[in-house]
C-alpha positions in Angstrom: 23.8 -1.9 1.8 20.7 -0.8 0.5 21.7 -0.3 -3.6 23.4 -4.0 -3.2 19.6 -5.4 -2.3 18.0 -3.0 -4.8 20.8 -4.2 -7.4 20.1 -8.4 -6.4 16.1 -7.5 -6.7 16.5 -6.1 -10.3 19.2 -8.8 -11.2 16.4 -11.7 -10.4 13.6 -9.6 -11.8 15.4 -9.0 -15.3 16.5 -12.9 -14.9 13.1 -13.8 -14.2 11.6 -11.6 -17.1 14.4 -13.4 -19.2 12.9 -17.0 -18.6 9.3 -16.1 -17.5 6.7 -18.1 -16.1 7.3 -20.2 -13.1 10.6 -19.4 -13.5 9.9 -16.1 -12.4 8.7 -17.3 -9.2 11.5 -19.3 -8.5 13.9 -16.3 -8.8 11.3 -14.7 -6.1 11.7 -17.1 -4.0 15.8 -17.3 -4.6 16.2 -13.6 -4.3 14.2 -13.4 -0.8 16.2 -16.8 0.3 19.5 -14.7 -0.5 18.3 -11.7 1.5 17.5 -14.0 4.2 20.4 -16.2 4.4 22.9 -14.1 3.2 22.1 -10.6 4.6 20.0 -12.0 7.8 17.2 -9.4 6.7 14.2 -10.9 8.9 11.1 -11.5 6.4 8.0 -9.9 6.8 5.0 -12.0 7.6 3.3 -13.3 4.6 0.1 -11.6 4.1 -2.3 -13.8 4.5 -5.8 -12.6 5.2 -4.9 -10.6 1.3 -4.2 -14.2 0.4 -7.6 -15.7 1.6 -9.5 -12.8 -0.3 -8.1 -13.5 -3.3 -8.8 -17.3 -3.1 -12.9 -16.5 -2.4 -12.8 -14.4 -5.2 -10.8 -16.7 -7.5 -13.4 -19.7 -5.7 -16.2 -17.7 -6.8 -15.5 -16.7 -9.9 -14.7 -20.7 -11.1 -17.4 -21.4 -9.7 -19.5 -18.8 -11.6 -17.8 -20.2 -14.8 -18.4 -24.0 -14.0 -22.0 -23.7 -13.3 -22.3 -21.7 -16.6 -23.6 -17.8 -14.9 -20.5 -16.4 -16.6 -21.3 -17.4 -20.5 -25.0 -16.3 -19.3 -23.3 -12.7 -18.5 -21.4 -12.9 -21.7 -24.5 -13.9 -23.9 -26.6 -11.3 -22.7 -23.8 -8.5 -22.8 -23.0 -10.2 -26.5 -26.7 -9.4 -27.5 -26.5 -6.0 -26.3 -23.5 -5.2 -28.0 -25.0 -6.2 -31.1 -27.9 -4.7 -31.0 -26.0 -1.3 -31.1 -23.0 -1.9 -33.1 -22.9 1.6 -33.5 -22.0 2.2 -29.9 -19.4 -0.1 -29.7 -17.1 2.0 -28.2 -18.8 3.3 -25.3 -20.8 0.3 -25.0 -18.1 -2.1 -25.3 -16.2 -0.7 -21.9 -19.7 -0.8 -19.9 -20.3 -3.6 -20.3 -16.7 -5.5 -19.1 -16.8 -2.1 -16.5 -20.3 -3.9 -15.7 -19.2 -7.9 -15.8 -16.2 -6.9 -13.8 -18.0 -5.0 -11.1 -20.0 -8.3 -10.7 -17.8 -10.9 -10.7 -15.3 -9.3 -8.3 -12.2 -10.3 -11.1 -10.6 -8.3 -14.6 -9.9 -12.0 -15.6 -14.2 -12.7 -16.6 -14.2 -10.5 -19.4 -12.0 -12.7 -21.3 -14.6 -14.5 -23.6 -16.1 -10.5 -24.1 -13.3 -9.1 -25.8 -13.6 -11.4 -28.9 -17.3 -10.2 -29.3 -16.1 -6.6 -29.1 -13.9 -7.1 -31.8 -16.1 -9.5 -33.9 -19.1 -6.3 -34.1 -16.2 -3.5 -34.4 -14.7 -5.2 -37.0 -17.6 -5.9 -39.0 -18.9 -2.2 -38.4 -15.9 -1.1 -40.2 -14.3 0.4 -36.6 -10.6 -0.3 -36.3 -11.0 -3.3 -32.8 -8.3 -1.5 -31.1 -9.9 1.5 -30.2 -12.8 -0.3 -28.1 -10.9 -3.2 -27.2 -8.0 -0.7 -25.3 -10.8 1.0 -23.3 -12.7 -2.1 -22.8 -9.5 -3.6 -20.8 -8.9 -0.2 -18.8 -12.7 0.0 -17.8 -12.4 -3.6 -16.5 -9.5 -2.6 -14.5 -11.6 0.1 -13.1 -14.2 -2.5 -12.6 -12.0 -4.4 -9.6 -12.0 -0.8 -7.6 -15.9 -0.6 -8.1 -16.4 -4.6 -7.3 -17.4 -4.9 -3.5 -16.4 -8.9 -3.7 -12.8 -7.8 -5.3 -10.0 -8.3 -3.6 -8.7 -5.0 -3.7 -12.2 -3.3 -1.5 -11.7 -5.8 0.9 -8.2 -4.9 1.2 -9.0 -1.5 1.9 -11.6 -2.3 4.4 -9.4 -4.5 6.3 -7.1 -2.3 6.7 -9.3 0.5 7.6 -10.7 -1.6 10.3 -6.9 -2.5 11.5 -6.6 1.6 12.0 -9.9 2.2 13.3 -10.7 4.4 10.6 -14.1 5.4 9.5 -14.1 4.2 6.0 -17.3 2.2 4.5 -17.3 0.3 1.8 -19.7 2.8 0.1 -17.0 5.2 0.6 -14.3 3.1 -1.2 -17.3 2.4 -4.1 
């Protein structure tokens, strides 16, 4: 039974590929329907303090862009890319490494990655190089974040198992 649920899950997720966006969620929700109705698998309960977390975050971050802190980060990290156009690619991950540690989400440095390829490109530096490891050093950015979702994650879960984890620890 278990390669006919593993076979339906890769069926919807190569349909849902195949027509992407909210499509792909529909399949989701399809697929799990299928399993439920069909095999009478019980589903899991949804998780939804991982839910709430990501909503503050996403909450905080729109509100950081509506009241204009985030294109305040991005000017100043803008000037200081500039400044040592040299360094662009060292500088260039710091600095969305930095923004992403702040603001808790990879999605901030956005409106940064077109200012790390406008001063590599007119430094004569092929963009790619500093705009790959400016993405990766965001990512690395949410496990360094203490508003991210995923170090709240951790903590919770921690705290579920009465472990002795801090959040410096995670950091």
């Amino acid at each position: 039974m278990f390669w006919v649920h593993l076979l339906l899950l890769l069926v919807v997720i190569f349909i849902g590929i195949r027509y992407g966006g909210v499509a792909f969620g529909l399949l989701g929700g399809l697929g799990v329907s299928v399993l439920v109705f069909v095999f009478g698998i019980a589903p899991g309960t949804p998780p939804v303090s991982v839910m709430l977390i990501i909503l503050a975050v996403v909450a905080a971050s729109a509100t950081l862009e509506a009241t204009g802190g985030l294109d305040l980060l991005v000017r100043h990290a803008e000037r200081f890319l500039r400044r040592y156009p040299n360094m662009i690619v060292y500088l260039g991950p710091i600095c969305t490494y930095s923004l992403t540690v702040l603001v808790g989400t990879g999605h901030s440095v956005y409106p940064l990655l077109p200012v790390i390829y406008d001063v590599a490109y007119k430094k004569g530096i092929r963009p790619e190089r500093p705009l790959a490891v400016s993405t990766i050093a965001s990512q690395m950015g949410i496990t360094g974040s203490p508003i991210a979702a995923a170090a709240a994650v951790v903590l919770a879960t921690a705290a579920d198992n009465q472990l002795d984890i801090g959040l410096i620890d995670i950091l």
